[in-house]
N, C-alpha and C positions, 0 to 999 in steps of 0.2 A: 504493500500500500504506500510506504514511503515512496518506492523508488517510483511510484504514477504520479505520486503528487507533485514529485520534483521534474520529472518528465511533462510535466502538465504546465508546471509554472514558467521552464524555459521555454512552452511554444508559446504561454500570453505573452510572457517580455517581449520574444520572436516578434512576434503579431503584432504587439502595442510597438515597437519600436518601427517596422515596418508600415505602420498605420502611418504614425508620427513623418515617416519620409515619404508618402505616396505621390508618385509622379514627380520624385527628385532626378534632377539629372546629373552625374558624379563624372564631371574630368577627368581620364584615368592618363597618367604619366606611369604608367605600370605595366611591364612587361617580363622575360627574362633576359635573352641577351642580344637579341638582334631582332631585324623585323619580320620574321617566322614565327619571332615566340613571342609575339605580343598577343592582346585580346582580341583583334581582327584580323583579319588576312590581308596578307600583303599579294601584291601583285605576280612575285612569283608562283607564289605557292596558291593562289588561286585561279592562276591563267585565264582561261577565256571562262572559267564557271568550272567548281569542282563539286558531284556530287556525292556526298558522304554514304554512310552505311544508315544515315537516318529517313535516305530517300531524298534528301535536301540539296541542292546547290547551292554553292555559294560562291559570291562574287568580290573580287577586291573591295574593300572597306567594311564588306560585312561582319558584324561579330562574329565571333566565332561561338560552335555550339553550346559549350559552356556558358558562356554569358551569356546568350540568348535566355539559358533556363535562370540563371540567377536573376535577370533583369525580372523574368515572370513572377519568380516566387518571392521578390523581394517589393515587388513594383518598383523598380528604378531604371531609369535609361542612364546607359554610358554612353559615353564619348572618347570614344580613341584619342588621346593626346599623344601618346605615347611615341619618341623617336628611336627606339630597334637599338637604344645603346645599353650595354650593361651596366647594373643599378648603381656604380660607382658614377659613372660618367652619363646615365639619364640625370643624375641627381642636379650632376655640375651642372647640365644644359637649363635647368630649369630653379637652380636656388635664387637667381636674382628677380625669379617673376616667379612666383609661387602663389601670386592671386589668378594666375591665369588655369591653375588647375587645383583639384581637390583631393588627388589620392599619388602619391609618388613613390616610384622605388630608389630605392639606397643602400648604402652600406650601412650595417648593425650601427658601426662606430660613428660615421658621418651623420644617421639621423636622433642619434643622440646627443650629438654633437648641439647639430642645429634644435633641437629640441628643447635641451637647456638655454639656448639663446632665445626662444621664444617662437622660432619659426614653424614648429607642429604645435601637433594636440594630445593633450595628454591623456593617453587613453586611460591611466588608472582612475581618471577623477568619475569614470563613466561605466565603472566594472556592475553599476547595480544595473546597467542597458545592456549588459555583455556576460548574460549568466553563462553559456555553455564557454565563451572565451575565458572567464574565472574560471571554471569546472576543472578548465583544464592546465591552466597554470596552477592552481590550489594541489593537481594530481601528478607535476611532474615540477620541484621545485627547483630544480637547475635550469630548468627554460624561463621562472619567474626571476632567477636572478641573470640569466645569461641578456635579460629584456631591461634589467635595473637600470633607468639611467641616471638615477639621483639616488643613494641609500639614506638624504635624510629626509625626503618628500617620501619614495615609493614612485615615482612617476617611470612611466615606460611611453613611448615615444614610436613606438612602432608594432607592427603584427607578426611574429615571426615565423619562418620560411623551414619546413623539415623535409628534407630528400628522403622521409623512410625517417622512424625516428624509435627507437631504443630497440635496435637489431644490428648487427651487423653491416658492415658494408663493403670493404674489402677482402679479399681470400686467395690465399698460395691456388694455382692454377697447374695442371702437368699432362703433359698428354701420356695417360694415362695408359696407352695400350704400350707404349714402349717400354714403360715400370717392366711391367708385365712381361713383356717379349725378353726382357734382358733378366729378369728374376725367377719367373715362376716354371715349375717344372723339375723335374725328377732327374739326377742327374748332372752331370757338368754341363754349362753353357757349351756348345762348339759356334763357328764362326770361320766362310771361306775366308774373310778377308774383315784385316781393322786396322786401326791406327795405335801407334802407344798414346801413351798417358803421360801430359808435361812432365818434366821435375818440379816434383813438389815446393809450395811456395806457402801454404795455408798453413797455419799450425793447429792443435788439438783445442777447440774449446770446450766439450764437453770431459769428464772426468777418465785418466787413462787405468784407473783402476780402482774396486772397489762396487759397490752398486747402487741403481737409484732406483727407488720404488716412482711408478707414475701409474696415477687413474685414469684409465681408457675404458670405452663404451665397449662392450662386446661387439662380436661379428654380427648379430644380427639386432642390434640395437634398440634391446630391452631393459639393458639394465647397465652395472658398469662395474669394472673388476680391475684390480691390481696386476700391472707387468712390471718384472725387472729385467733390467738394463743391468745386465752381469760382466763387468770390464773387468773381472779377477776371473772369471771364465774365457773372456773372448777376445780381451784388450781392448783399444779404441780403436777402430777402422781408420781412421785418418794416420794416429800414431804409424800403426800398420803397413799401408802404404805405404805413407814416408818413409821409412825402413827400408823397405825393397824397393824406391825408387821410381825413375820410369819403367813401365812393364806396358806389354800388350794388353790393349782392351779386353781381350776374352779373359784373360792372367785376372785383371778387375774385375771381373766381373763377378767369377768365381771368389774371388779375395773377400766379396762382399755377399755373397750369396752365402760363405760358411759361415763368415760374421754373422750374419742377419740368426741364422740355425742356431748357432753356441751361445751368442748374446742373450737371444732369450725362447734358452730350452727351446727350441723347437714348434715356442708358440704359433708363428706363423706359417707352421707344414709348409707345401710345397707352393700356399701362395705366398712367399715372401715380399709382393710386391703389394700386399697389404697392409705392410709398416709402414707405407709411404701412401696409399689410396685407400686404404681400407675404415670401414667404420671404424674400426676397432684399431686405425691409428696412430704411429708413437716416435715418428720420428722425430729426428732432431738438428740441427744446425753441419753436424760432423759428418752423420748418414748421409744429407741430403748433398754435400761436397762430393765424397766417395760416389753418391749417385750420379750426381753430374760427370765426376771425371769415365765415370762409365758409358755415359753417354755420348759427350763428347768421342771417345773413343771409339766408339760402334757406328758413326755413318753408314757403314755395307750394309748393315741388320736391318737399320733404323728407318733408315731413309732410301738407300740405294748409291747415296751419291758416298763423297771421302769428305763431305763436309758437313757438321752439325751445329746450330749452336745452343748454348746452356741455358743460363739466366738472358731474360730480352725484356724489354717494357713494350707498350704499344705502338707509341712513335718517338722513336728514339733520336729525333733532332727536335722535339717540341719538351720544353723543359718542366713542361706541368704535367708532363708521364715520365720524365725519364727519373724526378724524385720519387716514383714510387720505387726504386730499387731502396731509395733510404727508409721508408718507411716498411717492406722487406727486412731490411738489418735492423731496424728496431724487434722484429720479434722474435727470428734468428737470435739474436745476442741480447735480448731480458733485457733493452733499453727503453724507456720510457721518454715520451714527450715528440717522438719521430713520426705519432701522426693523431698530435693532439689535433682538438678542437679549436685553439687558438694559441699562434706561433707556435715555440713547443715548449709549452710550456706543461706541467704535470702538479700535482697536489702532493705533496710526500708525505709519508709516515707523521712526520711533523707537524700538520695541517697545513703546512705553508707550501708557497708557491714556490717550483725549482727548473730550472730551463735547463733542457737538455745540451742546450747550443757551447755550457760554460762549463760543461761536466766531462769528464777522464772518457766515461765507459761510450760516449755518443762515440767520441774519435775512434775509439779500438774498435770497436763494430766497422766502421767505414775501414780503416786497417786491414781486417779480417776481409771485407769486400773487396778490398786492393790485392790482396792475398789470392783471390779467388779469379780477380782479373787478368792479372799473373801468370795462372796458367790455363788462359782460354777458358775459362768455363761460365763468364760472363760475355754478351756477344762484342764479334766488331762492331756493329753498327752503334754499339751503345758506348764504347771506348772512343769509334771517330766514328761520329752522327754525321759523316759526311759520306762516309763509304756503303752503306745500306740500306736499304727503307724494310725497318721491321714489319712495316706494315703488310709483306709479303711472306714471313715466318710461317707462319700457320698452314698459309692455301700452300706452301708450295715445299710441305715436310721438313723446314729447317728448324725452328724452334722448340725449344721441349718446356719453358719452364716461366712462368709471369707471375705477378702479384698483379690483379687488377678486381673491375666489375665482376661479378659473376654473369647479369642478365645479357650486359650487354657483350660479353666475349664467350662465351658460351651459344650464343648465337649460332656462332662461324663451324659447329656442329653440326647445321643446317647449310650451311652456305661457302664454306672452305674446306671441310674433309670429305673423306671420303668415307662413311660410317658402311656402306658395303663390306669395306677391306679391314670393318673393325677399329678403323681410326677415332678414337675417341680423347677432346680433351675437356676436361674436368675441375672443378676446385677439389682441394683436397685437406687435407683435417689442420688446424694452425701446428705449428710447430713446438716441440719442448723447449723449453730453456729456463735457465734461473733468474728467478725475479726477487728482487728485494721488496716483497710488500709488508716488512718488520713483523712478518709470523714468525720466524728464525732470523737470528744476525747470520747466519751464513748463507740466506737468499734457498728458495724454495724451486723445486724443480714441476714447474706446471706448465698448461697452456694457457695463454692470456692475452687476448687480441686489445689494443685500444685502437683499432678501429672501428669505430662504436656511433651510429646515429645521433645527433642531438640536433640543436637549432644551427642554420646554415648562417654566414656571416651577411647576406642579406635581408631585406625586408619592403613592408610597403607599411606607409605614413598617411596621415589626414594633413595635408595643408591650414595652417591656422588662416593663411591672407584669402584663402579657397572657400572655405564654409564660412567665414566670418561675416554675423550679421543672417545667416543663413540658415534658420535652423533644419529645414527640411536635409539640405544638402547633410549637416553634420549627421545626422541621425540615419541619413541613408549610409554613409561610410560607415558608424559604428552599425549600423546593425550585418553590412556586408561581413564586417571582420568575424560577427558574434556568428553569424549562420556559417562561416567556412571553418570554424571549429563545434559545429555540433554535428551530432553523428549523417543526416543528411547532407550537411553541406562539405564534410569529408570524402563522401562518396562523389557527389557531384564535382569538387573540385581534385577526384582522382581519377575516375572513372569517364568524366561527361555524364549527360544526361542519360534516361532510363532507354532510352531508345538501342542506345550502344550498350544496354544490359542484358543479358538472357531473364526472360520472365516467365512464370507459371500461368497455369491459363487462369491464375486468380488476381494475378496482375502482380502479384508479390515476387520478388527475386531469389532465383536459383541461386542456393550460397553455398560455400568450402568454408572448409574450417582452415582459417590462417594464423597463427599465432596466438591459439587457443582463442578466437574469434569466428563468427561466423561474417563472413563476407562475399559480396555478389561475386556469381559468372558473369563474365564476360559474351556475350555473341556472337554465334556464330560467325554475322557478319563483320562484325568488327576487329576478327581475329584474322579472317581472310583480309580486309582493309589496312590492319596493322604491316601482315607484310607484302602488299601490295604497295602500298603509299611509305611507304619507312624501312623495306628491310630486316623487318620482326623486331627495331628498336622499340619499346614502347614508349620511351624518355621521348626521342624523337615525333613518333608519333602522334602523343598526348599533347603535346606544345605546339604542332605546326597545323595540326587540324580541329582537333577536339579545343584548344585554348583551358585545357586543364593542366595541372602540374607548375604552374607558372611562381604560384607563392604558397602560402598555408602549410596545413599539415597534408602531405601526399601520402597516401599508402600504400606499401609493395605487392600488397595486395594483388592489383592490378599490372604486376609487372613480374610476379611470380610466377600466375598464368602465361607468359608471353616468355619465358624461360625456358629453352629447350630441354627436352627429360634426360639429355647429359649432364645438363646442367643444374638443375634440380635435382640427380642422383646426389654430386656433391654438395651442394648447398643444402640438402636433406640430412647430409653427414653431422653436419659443422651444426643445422640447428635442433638435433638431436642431442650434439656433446654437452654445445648449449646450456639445454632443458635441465639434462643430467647430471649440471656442475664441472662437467670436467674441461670444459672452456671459460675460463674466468675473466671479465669483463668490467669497464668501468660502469656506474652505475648514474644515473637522470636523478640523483638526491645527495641530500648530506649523509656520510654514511660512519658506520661506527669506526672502521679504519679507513681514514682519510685519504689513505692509499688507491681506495676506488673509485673515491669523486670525481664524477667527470668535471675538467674546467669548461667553467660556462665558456659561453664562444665570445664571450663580449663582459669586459670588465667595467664598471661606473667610476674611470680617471675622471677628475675634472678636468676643463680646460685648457688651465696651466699646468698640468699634467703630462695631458696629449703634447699642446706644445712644446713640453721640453725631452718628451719619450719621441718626437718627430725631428728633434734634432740628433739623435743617435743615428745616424744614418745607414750604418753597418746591417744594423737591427730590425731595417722598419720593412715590411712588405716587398719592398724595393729593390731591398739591400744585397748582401751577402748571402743570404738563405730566402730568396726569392723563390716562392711556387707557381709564378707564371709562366706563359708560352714563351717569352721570348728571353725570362730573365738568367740568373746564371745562382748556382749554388755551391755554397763551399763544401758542403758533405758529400756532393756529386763529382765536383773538382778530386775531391781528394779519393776516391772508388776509384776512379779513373787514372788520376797523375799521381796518387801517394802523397807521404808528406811532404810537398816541391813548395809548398805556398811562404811566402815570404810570411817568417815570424810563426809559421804552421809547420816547425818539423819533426812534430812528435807529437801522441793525442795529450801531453800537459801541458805542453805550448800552447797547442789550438786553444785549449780551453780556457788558459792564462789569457790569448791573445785577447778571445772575445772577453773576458770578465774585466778587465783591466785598460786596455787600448778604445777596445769599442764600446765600453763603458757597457758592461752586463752587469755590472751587479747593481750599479743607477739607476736602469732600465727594471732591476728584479726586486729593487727599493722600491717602487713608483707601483709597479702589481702588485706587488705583497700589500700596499698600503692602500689599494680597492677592495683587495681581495678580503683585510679585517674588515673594513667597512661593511663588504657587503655579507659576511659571515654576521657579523653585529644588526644588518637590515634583519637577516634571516633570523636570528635567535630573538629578534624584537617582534616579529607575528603573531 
């Protein structure tokens, strides 16, 4: 009975606040990043008249499907303002004239910025207009403070934006049939023809004697059981190698097929390439070298040709894929902060705020990745982004191994192998390694991804110089923000409208169970439309036709479905381990060990704050640890070139350099001092 009452009271507020705007018309300067993904169609992407899976045409400037149903359910008419730039640079075009529109997109930080200077609207002052948008920052309290833009008002300043939000979102990738071809089976590997194996250059990170106990899901993933990692039985594989040298790939191959047996008893029989693929799991940093150098080595087997490559990103001359190798050696090597939620920063044991940028273990990780580049078993084209387009790895058998999307590489299961011939590639389980989360001072041997859903670093604003004087107008944007965080208007602003849903003949929607949730099918026709118009991207898809996915809460829901069932075998792995505990992950709260708080994406610096953290220059967006397409990074510099970097030649340099030169510990003065603030907002609620 409670939960109808409260169900009842969000559709009057709904209604009374919709009522209150009827027949407003709302300026939208809101889109995502170009003019595809705005709320109408643009000229390309609607040609001479595009007709959707809802029966509809549409023509240049028409809204798009999305908004057509929000205008109905909300009675508001939009207005396209929107110029097709990303929400850093729509903001810039439009902060000097912000009475010319009424809803904009920005940066987290920039419209908090402008916020506190008076230029938005404060949505906290309106939360009693915004029941299901409380509902839901009240239920996930690191998006309310990741939103803080003042800890001693309470004001928040924008709507925030979640790509998928407290799930995973990155995952080790491998093509998965070669595991297999080079592991599994009765017997010694044979092989007409291979290559050797560089001289070793990587050294042992895992323990070369002795044992580790690790919790893994069993093989048929019911439940979860204890494996040991027996290095007083088997030794370290790496160690191992190393020892003997260069050797022929079949010589490795075998090297690591008895390891895999003696390590641990014989768990894995004769599929041994289920340490590495399998539900059940267990690999680790050391294995997964050994593996590579095995790969690398086997061309003839693997591929046909005498050349393979190891570790690869997606497009390896675009510099906003090629740091996912960094974010890789963060879980490789138990380092934290390599793919935080903002810069990289992490929460320690401490409760306080600590940048991976200033610390020992960031650099020895990249080390260990220089180590690996060393001997081939990270690719050319990722070493010189000028000799290769990775972007051909896949279709054309050279690649074996990415950290990336699942939905969206996983695709290429459909559209680059050859699945006839068994070619299969896949995510596969995160990897072991030791993490310091202060259960033991000598660091804990688990799996533990921080690559973790939360609030994205943009958003969309109410205009104060827009609505002002205007109440209709104000009341149509807060009620827009309030309905795209209740449970209909999450569907709508993920899905599109009910048309592109599969429904019962009672009108109610065919649902799967997603995340212990029941959520709509999809239709038929819009599954056919997805990869007819897009390629089977659904991200793509949903933005350039539907005008869904653009800001709000989006749910993977709708993008699970449109995952190829290679890719879903794996990503069914990883959110089983998940479930099961034995993938340890940061958490969307304040939590008892402070270790697992996720850092909000957006800190409440004042000001004077920002101003003087925007004269670090090393440090900012920009700088030296840039994650853009076109910019340059020092953790990727150093993967590649080693320690060459002036004042970088060793990982306590690096980390001297940044703490002391580039002024990081100023920089970790200045967060630390939002970061009690806003611990202080949160324990005052």
């Amino acid at each position: 009975m409670k939960k109808f009452l409260s169900i009842l009271l969000a559709c009057v507020m709904l209604l009374s606040c919709a009522a209150m705007a009827e027949g407003a018309t709302l300026r939208m300067a809101t889109g995502y990043n170009s003019t595809k993904t705005g709320i109408a169609f643009d000229a390309e992407t609607a040609g001479s008249g595009v007709t959707l899976a809802d029966g509809i045409t549409y023509n240049t400037g028409d809204l798009k499907p999305t908004w057509v149903e929000a205008g109905k359910i909300l009675d508001i008419k939009f207005e396209d303002k929107y110029q097709g730039n990303s929400a850093g640079k729509e903001f810039e075009f439009w902060k000097d004239r912000l009475n010319e529109i009424d809803m904009i997109s920005g940066t987290a930080s920039v419209l908090s910025e402008y916020g506190e200077a008076g230029s938005l609207v404060n949505l906290a002052e309106y939360m009693d207009q915004m029941p299901s948008f409380k509902a839901y920052l009240d239920a996930n309290p690191i998006v309310r403070l990741s939103i803080t833009g003042n800890t001693s008002t309470g004001a928040i300043y924008f709507s925030p934006y979640f790509d998928g939000v407290n799930d995973i979102e990155r995952m080790p990738l491998m093509r998965a049939d070669w595991v297999a071809k080079l592991l599994d089976g009765e017997g010694e590997f044979t092989a007409d023809a291979c290559n050797d194996t560089a001289a070793p250059v990587y050294q042992p990170y895992m323990p070369t004697s002795g044992t580790v106990e690790i919790e893994t899901v069993t093989l048929d993933g019911t439940a979860t059981e204890m494996v040991t990692k027996n290095y007083d039985a088997a030794g370290n594989i790496v160690a191992l190698m190393n020892e003997k040298g260069a050797m022929s790939g079949v010589e490795a191959v075998n090297m690591l097929r008895t390891y895999i047996d003696t390590c641990y008893g014989g768990y894995y029989g004769t599929q041994r390439s289920n340490l590495f693929i399998g539900q059940n799991a267990a690999w680790d940093a050391d294995e997964m070298v050994a593996l590579l150098r095995c790969v690398v080595a086997n061309p003839q087997t693997l591929n046909g040709t005498d050349s393979v490559q190891g570790l690869f990103t997606r497009e390896e001359a675009n510099n906003q894929r090629r740091v996912d190798m960094i974010r890789l050696a963060g879980h490789l090597f138990g380092v934290r902060g390599m793919e935080s939620r903002q810069d990289y920063l992490y929460v320690g044991t401490d409760n306080e705020l600590h940048d991976a940028r200033q610390e020992t273990p960031a650099y020895e990780a990249m080390g260990r990745m220089h180590d690996m580049a060393s001997e081939g078993l990270i690719s050319k084209a990722f070493i010189d982004s000028s000799e290769e387009n990775s972007g051909t790895y896949l279709e054309n058998d050279l690649g074996f191994m990415s950290y990336d999307y699942n939905q969206t590489q996983t695709i290429m299961n459909a559209t680059k192998l050859q699945n006839d011939q068994g070619e299969k590639y896949m995510a596969v389980m995160v990897p072991v390694a030791r993490w310091y989360d202060g259960t033991d001072e000598n660091g804990v041997y688990m799996r533990f991804t921080e690559s973790w859903r939360s609030v994205k670093t943009d958003g969309w604003a109410i205009s104060k110089a827009g609505v002002e004087g205007d109440e209709a107008k104000l009341n149509a944007a807060l009620s827009l923000i309030d309905f795209a965080f209740s449970d209909r208007g999450q569907i709508l602003m993920s899905y599109g409208p009910d048309a592109f849903i599969k429904t019962k003949d009672d009108g109610s929607y065919e649902t799967f169970i997603f995340n212990g949730k029941e959520m709509p099918v999809i239709a038929d026709a819009t599954f056919a439309e997805l990869w007819e118009k897009a390629n089977g991207n659904y991200t793509n898809y949903a933005r350039m036709y539907l005008g869904s996915t653009l800001s709000f809460a989006k749910s993977q829901a709708f993008e699970y479905q449109c995952t190829n069932e290679i890719g879903k075998e794996g990503a069914g792995h990883i959110s089983v381990a998940i479930a099961l505990g034995t993938i340890k992950h940061p958490e969307l709260a304040i939590t008892e060990n402070p270790w697992y708080t996720s850092v909000p994406t957006v800190l409440p610096n004042t000001k004077v704050e920002n101003d003087e953290l925007n004269t670090y220059t090393e440090l900012t967006t920009s700088g030296k640890f840039n994650l853009a397409k076109d910019g340059e990074n020092v953790f990727v510099d150093i993967i590649v070139k080693g320690f060459t970097l002036d004042g970088m030649t060793s990982p306590e340099e690096a980390a001297q350099t940044v703490d002391t030169n580039w002024f990081g510990f100023d920089y970790l003065l200045l967060k630390n001092d939002a970061w009690t603030r806003l611990l202080s907002y949160y324990n005052s609620l």
